[in-house]
N, C-alpha and C positions, 0 to 999 in steps of 0.2 A: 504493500500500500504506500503510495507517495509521502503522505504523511509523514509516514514512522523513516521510510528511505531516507528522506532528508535529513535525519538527524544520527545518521550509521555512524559518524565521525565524532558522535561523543565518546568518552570512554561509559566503557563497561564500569557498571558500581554493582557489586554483591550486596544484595539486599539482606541477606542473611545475617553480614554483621552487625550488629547492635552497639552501637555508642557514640556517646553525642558530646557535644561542645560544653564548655562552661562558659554559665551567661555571665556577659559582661556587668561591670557592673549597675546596681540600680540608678544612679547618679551621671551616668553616661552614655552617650548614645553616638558612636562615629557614624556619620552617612557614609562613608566609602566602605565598610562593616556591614553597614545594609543592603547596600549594593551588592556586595557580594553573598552574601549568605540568600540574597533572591536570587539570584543568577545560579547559585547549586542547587537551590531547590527547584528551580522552574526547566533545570536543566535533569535536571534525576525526573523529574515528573515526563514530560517530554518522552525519554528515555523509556521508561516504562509505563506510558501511557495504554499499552494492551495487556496490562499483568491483572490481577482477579487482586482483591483489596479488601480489610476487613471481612467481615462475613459473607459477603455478597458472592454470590458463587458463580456468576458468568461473567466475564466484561463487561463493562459499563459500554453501549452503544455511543456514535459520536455524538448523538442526539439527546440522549438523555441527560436531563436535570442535572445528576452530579459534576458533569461534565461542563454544563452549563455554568455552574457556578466558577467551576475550576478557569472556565475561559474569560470571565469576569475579571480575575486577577490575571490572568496570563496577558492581558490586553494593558491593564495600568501597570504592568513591567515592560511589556514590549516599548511602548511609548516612553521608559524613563530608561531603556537597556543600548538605545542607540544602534542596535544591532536589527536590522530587517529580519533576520531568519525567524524570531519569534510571528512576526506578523504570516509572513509566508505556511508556517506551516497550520496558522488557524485559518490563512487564507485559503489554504490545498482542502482541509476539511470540507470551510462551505462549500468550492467548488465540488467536490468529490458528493456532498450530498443535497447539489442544485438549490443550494442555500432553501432550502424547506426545513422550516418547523417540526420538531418531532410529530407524531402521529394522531396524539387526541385534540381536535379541535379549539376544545375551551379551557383544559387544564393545565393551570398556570403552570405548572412544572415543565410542559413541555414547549410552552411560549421561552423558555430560560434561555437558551442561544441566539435569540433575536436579538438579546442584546451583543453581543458580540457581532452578530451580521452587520449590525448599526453602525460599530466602531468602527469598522473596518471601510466599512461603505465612507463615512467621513474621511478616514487614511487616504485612500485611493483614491476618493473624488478629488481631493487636496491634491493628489500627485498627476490627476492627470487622467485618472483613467476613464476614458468617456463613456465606458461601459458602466461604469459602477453601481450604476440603478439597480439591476440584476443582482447585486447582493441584498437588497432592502424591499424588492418588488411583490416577492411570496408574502412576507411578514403583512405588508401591507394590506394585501388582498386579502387575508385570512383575518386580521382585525375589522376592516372595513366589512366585513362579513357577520362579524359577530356583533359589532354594534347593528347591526341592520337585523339579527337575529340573535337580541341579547339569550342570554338561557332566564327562565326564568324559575330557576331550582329555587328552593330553603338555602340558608345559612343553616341549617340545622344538621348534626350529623347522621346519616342514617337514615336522609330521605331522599326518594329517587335524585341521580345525577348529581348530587349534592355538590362534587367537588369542579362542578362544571361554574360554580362562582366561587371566589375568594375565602373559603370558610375557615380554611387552616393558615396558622400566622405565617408560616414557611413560603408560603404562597405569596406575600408580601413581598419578598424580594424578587421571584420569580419572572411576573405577569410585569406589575406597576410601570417599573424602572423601561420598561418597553413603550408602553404606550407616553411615558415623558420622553423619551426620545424620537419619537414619531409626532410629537407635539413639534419639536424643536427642528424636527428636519425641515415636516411640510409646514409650519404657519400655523396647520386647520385644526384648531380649536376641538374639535369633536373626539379630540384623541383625548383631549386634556376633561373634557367633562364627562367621557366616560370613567377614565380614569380615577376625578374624584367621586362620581357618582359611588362605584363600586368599594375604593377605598374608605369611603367615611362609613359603609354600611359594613365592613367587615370589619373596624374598627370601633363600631358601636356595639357589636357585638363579642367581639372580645378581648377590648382592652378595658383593664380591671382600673379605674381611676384611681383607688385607694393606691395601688402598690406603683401604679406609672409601666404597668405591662403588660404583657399580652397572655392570656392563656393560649396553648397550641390549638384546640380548638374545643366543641363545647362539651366533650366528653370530661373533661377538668373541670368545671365551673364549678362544682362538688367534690372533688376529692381533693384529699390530703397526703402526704408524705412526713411519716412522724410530728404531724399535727403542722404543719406548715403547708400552704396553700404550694401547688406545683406550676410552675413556671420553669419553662425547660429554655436551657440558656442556651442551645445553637437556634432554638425555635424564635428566641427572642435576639440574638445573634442576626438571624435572617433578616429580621424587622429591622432593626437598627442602621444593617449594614443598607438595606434597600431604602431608608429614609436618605441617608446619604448621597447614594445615587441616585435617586428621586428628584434633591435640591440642587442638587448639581446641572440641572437640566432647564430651570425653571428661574425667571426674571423674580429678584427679592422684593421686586415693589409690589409685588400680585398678592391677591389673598389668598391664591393656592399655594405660594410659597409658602405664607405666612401659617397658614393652616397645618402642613406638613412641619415646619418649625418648629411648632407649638408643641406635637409629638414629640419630636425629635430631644426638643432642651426636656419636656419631664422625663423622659427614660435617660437621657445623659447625666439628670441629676440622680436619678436613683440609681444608676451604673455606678458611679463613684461611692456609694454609701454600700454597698453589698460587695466589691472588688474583694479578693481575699488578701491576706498581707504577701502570696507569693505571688500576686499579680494577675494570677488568672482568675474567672468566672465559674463557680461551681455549675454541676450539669443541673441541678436544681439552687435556681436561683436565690432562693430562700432558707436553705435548708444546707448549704456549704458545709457546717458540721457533718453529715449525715453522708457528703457526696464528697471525700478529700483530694480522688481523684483527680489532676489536670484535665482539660480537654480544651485543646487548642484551634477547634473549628468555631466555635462560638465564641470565643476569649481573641482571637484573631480577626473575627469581624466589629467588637464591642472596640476592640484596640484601631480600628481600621476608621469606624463611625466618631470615634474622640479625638484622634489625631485630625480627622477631615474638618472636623467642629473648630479646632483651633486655626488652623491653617486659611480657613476661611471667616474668622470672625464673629463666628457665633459663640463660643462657648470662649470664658476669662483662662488666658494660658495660665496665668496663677493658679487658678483652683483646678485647672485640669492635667495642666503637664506631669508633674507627681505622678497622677494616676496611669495616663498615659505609657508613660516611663518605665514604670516597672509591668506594664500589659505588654511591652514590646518586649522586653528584655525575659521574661519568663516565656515568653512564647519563642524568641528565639536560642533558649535554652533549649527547650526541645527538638531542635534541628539536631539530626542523627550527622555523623563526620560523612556518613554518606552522601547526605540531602535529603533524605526526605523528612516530614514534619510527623512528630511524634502524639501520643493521647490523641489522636480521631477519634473523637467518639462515632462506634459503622452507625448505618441507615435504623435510621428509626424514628418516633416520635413522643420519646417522653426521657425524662434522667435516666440512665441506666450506666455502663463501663467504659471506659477506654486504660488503652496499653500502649507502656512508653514504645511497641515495638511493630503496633496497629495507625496504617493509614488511610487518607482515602483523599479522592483527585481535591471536592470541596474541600476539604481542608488545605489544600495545598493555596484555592484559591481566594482563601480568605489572608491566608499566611502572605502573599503578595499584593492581595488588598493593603493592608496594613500597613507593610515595608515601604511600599509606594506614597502613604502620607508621612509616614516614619521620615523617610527619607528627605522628604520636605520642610518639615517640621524643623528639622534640626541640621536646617542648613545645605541640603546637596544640591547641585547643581547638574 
């Protein structure tokens, strides 16, 4: 497969061995450090892009969600790596699967790689290539389709087609960030009021005001975990991360800006009040005691959505850097000497395990999510 061809010339890395770097310290962050430790990981990932990963027992398709995320970060490194090849080999992808959307029509999971088609579509049109519509043109047709035939399921879980609208928070990052890109390409507004149509009703329905988060979806609204309400922190991870790229897309004088903001600053402030002192996000949010675990897909997008908040002027570098600092630094503790990123917590949808010796592509792409404002942040050029 072209893809994987292209990158024959890295070295081989045994994944087999186990051990990883000691993190710098919490007081210090080099960007030429960050630089590099994205570049071993995005190059080990790359690399082993067809290997089978945590539990999950076939390949991840190039289409699917996990993937999707993974290409999320692989795109804000390509752009700060200086090196085309990154671009090229997500470019040979779309080409190779005629820049189409994964296969279920409305579920947000499989709308995930349009955002990557988008980025790329703006790269190329930038360079020249007069073709480049053709990367953006399927995405199109298939949202213009749906708002013309929205679904009209429940938010509830467990009634017909249910996941054919935004019911689960992971879905947040997914769908959203697509349709503000296609706000921002074409002008036409219609992207942008389906968009908050859909996002204020899946967020009335499962963002918990008291605590400033989100339940995964409405199967929690009732249960506990040793008496602590359950908030799963790659689920709130996603949300976070996809506020992010959300506001990145959208003029700050609007009140859809301002609306998405609004979100965004209450869970940044509850992010910092719940961090653990080793820097990372317990997999239940609340319940940290309970869960001592690392896990670096979730703690790598909360790291990714704080460092964006400063960088951009939303959130006071005083009260956030700290936190910040020691989210990037424990996360990139877990970079194995090999490259790949350690504690993934595999697929699923609630707190449960990860192993310093278990990965997965998302997490990779959260891990360059992160590095990318990292690298900002403190100075790279």
């Amino acid at each position: 497969m072209k893809t994987i061809k292209s990158f024959l010339t890295i070295v081989l890395i045994a994944f087999t061995t186990i051990s990883f770097a000691t993190p710098p310290k919490a007081d210090k962050v080099d960007p030429e450090e960050v630089r590099a430790v994205m570049q071993k990981v995005a190059d080990w990932q790359i690399f082993h892009f067809q290997d089978h990963f945590s539990n999950w027992k076939r390949v991840h398709p190039p289409l699917h969600w996990t993937n999707g995320a993974l290409y999320v970060g692989m795109i804000k490194w390509a752009k700060m790596s200086g090196d085309d090849k990154y671009y090229n080999w997500m470019k040979n992808i779309g080409e190779d699967e005629g820049w189409e959307l994964d296969d279920r029509l409305y579920h947000a999971d499989d709308h995930t790689v349009g955002q990557m088609y988008i980025d790329l579509y703006r790269k190329y049109k930038a360079d020249g290539d007069t073709a480049a519509s053709r990367m953006i043109e399927p995405t199109k047709e298939q949202f213009d389709f749906i708002m013309l035939h929205p679904s009209q399921s429940k938010l509830n879980w467990r009634t017909p087609n249910h996941q054919d609208r935004w019911n689960w928070c992971d879905a947040l990052f997914m769908s959203p960030p697509v349709w503000a890109k296609l706000y921002k390409e074409t002008g036409d507004k219609k992207y942008l009021d389906f968009l908050m149509k859909e996002y204020k009703a899946t967020t009335d329905f499962l963002f918990d005001e008291s605590e400033s988060l989100y339940f995964r979806d409405e199967n929690y609204f009732n249960e506990k975990d040793n008496g602590t309400k359950i908030f799963w922190g790659r689920g709130n991870g996603w949300v976070f991360a996809g506020l992010a790229n959300i506001l990145t897309e959208l003029d700050p004088k609007t009140d859809e800006y301002k609306y998405f903001l609004g979100i965004y600053k209450k869970m940044a402030a509850k992010l910092i009040k719940i961090q653990t002192p080793e820097g990372h996000w317990a997999m239940s949010l609340l319940g940290a005691e309970f869960y001592p675990t690392p896990e670096t897909s979730g703690s790598s997008f909360f790291t990714f959505g704080l460092a964006w908040g400063i960088n951009n002027g939303v959130l006071d570098k005083e009260t956030y850097l700290e936190p910040v600092t020691r989210g990037w630094n424990a996360m990139a503790g877990h970079v194995s000497e090999e490259g790949y990123i350690g504690y993934v917590q595999p697929i699923g949808a609630a707190p449960g395990s990860a192993w310093k010796d278990k990965t997965e592509v998302y997490g990779t792409g959260a891990f360059l999510s992160a590095g990318s404002e990292i690298y900002k942040l403190f100075g790279g050029k």
